[in-house]
N, C-alpha and C positions, 0 to 999 in steps of 0.2 A: 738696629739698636733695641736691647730691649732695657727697661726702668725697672727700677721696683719702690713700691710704696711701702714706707711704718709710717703708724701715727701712734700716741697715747701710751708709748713705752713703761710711764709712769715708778721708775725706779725698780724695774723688772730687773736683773742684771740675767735671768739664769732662762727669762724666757728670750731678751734679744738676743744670747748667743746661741741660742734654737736658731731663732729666724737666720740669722747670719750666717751660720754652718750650712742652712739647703740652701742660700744664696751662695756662695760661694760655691759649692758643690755643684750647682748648673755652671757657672763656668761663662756665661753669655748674658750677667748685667753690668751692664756698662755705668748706671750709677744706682746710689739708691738715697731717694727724699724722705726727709723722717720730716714728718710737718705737725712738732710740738707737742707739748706736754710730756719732754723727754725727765723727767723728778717731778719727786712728789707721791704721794700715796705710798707707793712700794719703798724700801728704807734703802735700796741701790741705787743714790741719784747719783754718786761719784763715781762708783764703778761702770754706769750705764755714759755717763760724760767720759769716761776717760777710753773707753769703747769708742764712742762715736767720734771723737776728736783724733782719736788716734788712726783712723783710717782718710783715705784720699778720697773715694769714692763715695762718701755723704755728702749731704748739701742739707743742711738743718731750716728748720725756722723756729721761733717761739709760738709757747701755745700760751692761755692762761693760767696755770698753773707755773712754769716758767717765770711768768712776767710778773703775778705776784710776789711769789719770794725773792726774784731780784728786788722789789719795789721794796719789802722789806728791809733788805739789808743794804737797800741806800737809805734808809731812815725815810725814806717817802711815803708810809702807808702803808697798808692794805685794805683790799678796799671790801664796803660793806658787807657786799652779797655773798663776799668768804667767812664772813666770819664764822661761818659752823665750820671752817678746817682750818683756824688762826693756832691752835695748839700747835697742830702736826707741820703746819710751814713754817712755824717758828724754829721747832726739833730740824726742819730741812733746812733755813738759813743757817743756824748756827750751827751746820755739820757741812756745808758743802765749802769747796776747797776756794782760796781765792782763784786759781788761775783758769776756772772753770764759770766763776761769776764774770770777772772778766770775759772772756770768749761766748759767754751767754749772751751779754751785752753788745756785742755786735752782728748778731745775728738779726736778720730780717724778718719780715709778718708774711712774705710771699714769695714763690720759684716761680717761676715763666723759662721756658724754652718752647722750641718750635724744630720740629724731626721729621723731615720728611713732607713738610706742608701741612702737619696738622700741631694745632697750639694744644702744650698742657702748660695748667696752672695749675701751684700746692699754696694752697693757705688751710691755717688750723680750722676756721670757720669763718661764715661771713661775716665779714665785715664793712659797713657803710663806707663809701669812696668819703665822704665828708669826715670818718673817723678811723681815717688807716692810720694816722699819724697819734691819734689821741693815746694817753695814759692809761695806763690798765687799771686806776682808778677811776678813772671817768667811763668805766664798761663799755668799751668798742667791740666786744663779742658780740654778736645778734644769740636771743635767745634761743635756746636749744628747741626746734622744732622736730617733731616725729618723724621716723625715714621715711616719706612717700614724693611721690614724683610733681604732684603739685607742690610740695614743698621745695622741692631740690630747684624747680624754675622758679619759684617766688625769691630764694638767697643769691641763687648762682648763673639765674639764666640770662642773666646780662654781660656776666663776665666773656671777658674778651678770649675766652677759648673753646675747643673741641671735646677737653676734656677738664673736668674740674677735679683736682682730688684733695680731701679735707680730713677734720679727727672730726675730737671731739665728744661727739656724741657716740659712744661707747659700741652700739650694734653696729651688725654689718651695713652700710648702702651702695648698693648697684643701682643704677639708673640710666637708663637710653631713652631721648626724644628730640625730634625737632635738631638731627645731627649734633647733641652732646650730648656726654656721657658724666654721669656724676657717680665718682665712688669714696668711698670710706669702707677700707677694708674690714673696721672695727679696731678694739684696742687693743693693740699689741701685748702689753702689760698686764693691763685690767680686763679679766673675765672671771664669769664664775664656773667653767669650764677649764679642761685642760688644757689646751692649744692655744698658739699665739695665732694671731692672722697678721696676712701680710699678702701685698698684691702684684703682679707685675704685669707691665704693660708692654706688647706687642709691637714696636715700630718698623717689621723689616715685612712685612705685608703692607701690599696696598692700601689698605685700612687697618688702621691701629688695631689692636683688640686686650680684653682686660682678665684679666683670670685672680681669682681669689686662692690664697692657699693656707695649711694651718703647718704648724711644727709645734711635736708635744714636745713637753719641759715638763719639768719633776717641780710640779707645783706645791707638793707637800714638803718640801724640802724650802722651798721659797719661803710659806707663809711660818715654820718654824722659827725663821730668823726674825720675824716680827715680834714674838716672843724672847727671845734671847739678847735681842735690843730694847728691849720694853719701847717699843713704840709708840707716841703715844695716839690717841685714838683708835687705836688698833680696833677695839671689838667693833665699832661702827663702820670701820672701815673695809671687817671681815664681812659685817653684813649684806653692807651696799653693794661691795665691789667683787669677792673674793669666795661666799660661800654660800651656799642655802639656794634657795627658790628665787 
């Protein structure tokens, strides 16, 4: 069997049907986990939902990004530490479809399966066993720590798998020790390069194995529509996320 991992799609509509097209074109995944933050920032949250809804072979979870503009648009809040992107998930609740909020809304925080004797889990980011169930205003995300491997065993090395795979945190991570493997391919959506990333995971060897890969998308073509919808936040958004150094 082999998996393939997205994370951070982020309302990309033109770079996931990149990834989707070399996914398919191998011929040999069996499923593929998108683990959250599938809207938001990019202005293709419906067309990227109606993508991933519309296929068999996803298994979604929520990210924060996700879990805030649902909270939104059940009148519940959003919560503080967003509020420098309260414009732009306003512009995302009042645009995305009901029947997409709905189905956002039962989606889960975590995947577990078990292939061959070895365990993976997808969660978007760690999260404390005391606050998997909390509200996305009460910050059950662990703060975004740097990719290194002291890091990856302080969030995830208790988890109960082989392999852990998360977002989130925008760069690539690969990590191997002490028989787990933590990855985060990077974000699928959001880069300030041209390629998407996306990973797949090996289960028809004796030992799993993890491979990183990229598909170009006509990125210039993507960030014009930010303009043409007047967006808002866009220039801040172009900078952080999309263009420059």
């Amino acid at each position: 069997m082999k998996l393939a991992i997205i994370t951070d799609i982020h309302g990309n509509e033109p770079a996931l049907r990149a990834v989707l097209e070399k996914l398919d074109a191998r011929g040999d995944i069996k499923e593929i986990w998108c683990l959250g933050d599938m809207i938001a920032m990019g202005p293709d949250s419906n067309e990227v939902l109606e993508i991933l809804f519309a296929r068999q072979d996803v298994h979604m979870i929520t990210g924060n990004h996700d879990e805030a503009i649902l909270s939104l648009i059940a009148g519940e809040g959003h919560p503080e530490s967003y509020k420098h992107t309260r414009e732009h998930h306003d512009w995302i609740a009042n645009r995305l479809l009901p029947e997409y909020v709905a189905k956002l809304n039962q989606l889960p925080r975590v995947l577990e399966k078990e292939v061959n004797g070895t365990r993976i889990l997808g969660i978007h980011y760690h999260i404390a066993e005391d606050k998997r169930q909390a509200h996305i205003q009460d910050e059950p995300f662990y703060t975004i720590l740097e990719p290194t491997l002291e890091n990856m065993e302080t969030m995830f090395g208790d988890y109960p798998a082989e392999i852990i795979c998360f977002g989130h945190n925008h760069p690539e991570h690969f990590f191997q020790a002490n028989g787990k493997t933590y990855v985060n391919p990077g974000a699928l959506g959001v880069s300030k390069g041209g390629t998407a990333p996306y990973a797949v995971i090996d289960f028809t060897a004796s030992d799993a194995s993890v491979s990183i890969h990229q598909a170009i998308y006509d990125k210039e073509a993507f960030l014009e529509k930010f303009e043409r919808l007047q967006v808002p936040q866009r220039e801040i958004l172009f900078k952080l996320f999309y263009v420059g150094e």
